[in-house]
C-alpha positions in Angstrom: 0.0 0.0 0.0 1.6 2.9 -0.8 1.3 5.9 1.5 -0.7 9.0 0.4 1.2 12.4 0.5 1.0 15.3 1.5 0.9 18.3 -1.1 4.4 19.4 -1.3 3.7 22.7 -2.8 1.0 23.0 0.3 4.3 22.6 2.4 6.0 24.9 0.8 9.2 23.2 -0.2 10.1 22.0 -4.0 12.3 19.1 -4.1 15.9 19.5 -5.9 17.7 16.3 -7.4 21.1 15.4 -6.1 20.9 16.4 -1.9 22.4 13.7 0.0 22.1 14.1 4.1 20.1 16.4 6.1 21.7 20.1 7.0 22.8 19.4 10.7 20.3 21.2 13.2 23.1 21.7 16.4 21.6 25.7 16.1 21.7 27.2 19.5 21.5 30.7 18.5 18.8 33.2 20.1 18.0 36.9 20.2 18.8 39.4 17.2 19.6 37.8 14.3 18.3 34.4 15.6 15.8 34.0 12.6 18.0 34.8 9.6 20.8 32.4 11.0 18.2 29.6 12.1 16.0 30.0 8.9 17.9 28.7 6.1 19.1 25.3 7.9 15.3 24.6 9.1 14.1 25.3 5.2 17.4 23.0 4.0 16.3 20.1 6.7 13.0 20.1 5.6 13.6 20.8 1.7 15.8 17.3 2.1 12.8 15.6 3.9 10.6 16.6 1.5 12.8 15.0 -1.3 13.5 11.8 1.1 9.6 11.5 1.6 9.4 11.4 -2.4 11.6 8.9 -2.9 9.6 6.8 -0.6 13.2 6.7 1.8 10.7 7.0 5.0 12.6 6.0 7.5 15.4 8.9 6.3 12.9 11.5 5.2 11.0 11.4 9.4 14.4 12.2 11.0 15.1 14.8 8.7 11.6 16.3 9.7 12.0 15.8 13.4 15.6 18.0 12.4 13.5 20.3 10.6 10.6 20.8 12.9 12.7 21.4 15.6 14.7 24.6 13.2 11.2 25.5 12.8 10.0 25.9 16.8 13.2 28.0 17.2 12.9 30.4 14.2 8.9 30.8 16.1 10.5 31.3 19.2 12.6 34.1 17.9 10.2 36.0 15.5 8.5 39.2 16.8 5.7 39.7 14.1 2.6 38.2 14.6 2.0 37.4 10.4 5.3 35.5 10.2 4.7 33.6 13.3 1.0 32.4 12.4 2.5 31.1 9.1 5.3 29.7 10.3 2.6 28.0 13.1 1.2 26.3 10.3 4.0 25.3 8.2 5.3 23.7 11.2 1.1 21.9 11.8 1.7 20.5 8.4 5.4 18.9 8.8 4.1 17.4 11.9 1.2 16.0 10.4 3.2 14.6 7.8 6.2 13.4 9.6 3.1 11.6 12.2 1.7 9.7 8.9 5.0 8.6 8.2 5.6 7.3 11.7 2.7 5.6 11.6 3.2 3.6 8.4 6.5 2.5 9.4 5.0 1.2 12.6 2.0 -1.0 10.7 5.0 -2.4 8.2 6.9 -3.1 10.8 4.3 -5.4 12.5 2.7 -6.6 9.2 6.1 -7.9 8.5 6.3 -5.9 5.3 8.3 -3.2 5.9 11.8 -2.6 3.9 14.3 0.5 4.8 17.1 1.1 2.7 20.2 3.2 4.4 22.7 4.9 1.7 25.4 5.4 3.4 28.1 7.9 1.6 31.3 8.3 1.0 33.3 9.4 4.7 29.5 10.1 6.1 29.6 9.4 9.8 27.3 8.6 12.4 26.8 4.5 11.5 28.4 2.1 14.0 26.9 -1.2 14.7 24.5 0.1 17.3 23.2 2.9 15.2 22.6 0.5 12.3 21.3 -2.5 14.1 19.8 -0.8 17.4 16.3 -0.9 15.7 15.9 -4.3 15.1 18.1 -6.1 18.3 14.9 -6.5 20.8 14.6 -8.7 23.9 13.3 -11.3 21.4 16.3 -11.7 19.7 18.5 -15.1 21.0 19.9 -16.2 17.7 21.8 -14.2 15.4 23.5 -15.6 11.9 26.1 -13.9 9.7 27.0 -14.3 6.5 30.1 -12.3 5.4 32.9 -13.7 3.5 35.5 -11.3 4.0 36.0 -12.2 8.0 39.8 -12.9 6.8 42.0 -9.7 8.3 43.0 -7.9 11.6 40.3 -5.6 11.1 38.0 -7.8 10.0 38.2 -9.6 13.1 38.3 -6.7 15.0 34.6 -5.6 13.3 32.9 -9.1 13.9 34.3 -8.9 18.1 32.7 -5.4 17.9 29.5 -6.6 16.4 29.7 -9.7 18.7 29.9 -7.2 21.8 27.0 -5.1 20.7 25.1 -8.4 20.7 26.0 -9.2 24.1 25.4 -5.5 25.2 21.9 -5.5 23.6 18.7 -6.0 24.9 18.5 -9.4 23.5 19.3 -12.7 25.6 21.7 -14.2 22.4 22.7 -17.5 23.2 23.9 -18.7 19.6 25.5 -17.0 16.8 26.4 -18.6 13.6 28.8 -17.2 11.4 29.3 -18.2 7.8 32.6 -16.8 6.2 35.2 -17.8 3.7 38.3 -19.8 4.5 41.9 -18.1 4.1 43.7 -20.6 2.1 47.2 -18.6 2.5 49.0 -17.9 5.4 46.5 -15.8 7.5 44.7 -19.4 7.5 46.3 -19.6 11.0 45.6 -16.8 12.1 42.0 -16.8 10.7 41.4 -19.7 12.9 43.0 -18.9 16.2 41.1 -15.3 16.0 37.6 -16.7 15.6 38.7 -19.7 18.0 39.7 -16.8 21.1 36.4 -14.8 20.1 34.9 -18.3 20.5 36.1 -18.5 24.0 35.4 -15.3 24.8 32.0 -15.6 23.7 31.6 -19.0 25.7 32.3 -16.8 29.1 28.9 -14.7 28.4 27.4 -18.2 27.6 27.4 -17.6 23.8 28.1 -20.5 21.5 29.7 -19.2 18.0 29.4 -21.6 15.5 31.6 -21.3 12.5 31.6 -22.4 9.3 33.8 -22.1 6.1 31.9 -21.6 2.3 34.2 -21.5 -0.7 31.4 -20.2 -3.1 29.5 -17.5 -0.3 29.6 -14.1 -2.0 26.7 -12.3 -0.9 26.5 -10.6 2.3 23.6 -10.5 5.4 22.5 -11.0 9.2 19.2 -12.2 10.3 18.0 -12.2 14.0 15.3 -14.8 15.1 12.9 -12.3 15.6 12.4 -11.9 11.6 14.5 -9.3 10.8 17.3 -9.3 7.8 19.9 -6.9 7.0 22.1 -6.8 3.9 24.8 -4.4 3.6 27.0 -4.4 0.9 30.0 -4.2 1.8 28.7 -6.7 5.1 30.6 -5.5 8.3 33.7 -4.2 6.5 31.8 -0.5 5.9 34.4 1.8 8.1 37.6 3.1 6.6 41.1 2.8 8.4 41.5 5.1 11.1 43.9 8.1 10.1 45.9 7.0 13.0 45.6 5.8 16.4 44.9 8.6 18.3 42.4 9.9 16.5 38.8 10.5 16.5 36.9 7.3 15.3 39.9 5.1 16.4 38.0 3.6 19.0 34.2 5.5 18.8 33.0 4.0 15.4 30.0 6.7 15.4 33.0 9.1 14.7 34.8 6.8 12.1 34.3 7.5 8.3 32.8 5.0 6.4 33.2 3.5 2.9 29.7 4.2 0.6 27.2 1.5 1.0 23.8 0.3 1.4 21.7 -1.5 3.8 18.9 -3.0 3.1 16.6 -4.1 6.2 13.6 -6.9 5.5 11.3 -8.7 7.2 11.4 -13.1 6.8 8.0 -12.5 6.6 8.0 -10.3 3.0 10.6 -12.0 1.8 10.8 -15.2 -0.3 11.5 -18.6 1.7 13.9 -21.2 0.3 
C-alpha cells in the first residue's frame, strides 16, 4: 500500500535532485539575528525531507523532519511579528502532520512484516556504527543471530565481527547462539584466521554464547538475520568503516566518529521475503 502524501507545494518546499544528508540542526542561537541564522538550515532540513519523503526513503525523510521541525520551533521562538509567526505555526502543523503519517506507516510495516528501509550510506558520512545500524531491530526477542560475510579474513575484520559480537552481548537481547558463515583463508592468514575466531569463541563461551563457524568456498553475498524476523544486507557486510587516520584519532576507538566506505543497507522482514 503505498502511502498518500502530502501536497508538497501545500508545504511549501520544492524538491531538488542530487541532496544527499540532512543540514545538521546543532543551532543554538537566540535573540537578534536568531531567525535569519536559524531560517535557512530549518528550510534545508526540511527541503531534504521533502525530497526523502518522495523517494519513498521514509525512514530517512521522518528524521530529517523531526531535524527540521525542531529549526522551525526556534525560528517561532525568535520571530517578533505576529503574520510571520501564524504562518510559520502552520507550516510547522503541516510537517508534523506529515512526519506523524509517516511514523505511523513504518510502525503498521513493521508489524505486518512488510516493511523494507534502505540506508545509503556515503562516502566518509559518519554517524553509523553497529549500534546505530542494528539498534532498531536487536529486541529482547532476539536469541539467535546468523552472519554471512565472506571477508571475515583480516585484523580488522576480526576486530569488526568482536565489535559486532559485543554489541550483541550488550543489547537487549538474551543471544545464546550465533552462527557465522565466512570464507576460509587458504594462505597464510589461514592460521591466524582460525586462532582469532577460535579466542572470540572463548570469549563468547564466558557470556554463555556458543559461536558456530563455518567455512563456504562459493559464499559471495553478504547478510544477518535475527530470530525475531529481521534481515539486514549491507553491501559491503561489516567491513563498511575506513582505516583510522591514526591511532589517536577521533573514530579510532568511537565507530559513530569513524568515516565509512559508501554502501547500502537493506533491512527486511522473513516475513515479506521469499523462503527457500
Amino acid at each position: 500500500m503505498l502511502l498518500e502524501r502530502a501536497s508538497l507545494v501545500q508545504l511549501g518546499v520544492r524538491c531538488s535532485p542530487g541532496a544527499a544528508s540532512c543540514p545538521p540542526a546543532s543551532m543554538s542561537q537566540a535573540g537578534p539575528g536568531a531567525v535569519a541564522s536559524l531560517e535557512p538550515p530549518a528550510v534545508a532540513t526540511l527541503k531534504r525531507a521533502v525530497e526523502l519523503d518522495s523517494a519513498s526513503r521514509f525512514q530517512e525523510s521522518l528524521v530529517c523532519y523531526q531535524e527540521g521541525i525542531d529549526l522551525l520551533l526556534r525560528v517561532l521562538k525568535a520571530t517578533k511579528d505576529e503574520t510571520k509567526k501564524a504562518h510559520y505555526r502552520q507550516k510547522i502543523s503541516d510537517y508534523m502532520e506529515r512526519a506523524e503519517a509517516i511514523k505511523k506507516h513504518i510502525e503498521k510495516e513493521r508489524e505486518d512484516g512488510k516493511y523494507h528501509q534502505q540506508i545509503k550510506i556515503e562516502e566518509n558520512a559518519t554517524g553509523f556504527s553497529y549500534e546505530k545500524v542494528f539498534q532498531d531491530y536487536l529486541n529482547e526477542t532476539v536469541t539467535e543471530v546468523w552472519i554471512e560475510d565472506p571477508y571475515i579474513r583480516h585484523v580488522h575484520q576480526f576486530y569488526n565481527f568482536l565489535r559486532f559480537c559485543e554489541m550483541l552481548v550488550k543489547g537487549p537481547g538474551k543471544v545464546k547462539t550465533i552462527h557465522l558463515l565466512t570464507s576460509c583463508d587458504e594462505g597464510s592468514g589461514k592460521s591466524q584466521q582460525t586462532n582469532s575466531l577460535e579466542e572470540i569463541k572463548q570469549s563468547l563461551k564466558n557470556y554463555g554464547i556458543t559461536l558456530n563457524v563455518s567455512f563456504s568456498s562459493s559464499i559471495h553475498d553478504r547478510e544477518i538475520r535475527f530470530n525475531n524476523g529481521w534481515m539486514i544486507k549491507i553491501g559491503r557486510g561489516l567491513d563498511y568503516f575506513k582505516k583510522p587516520q591514526g591511532r589517536f584519532c577521533l573514530g579510532y576507538c568511537d565507530f559513530d566518529l569513524r568515516p565509512c566506505h559508501e554502501t547500502t543497507v537493506d533491512v527486511f522482514h522473513t516475513k515479506h521475503t521469499k523462503k527457500t
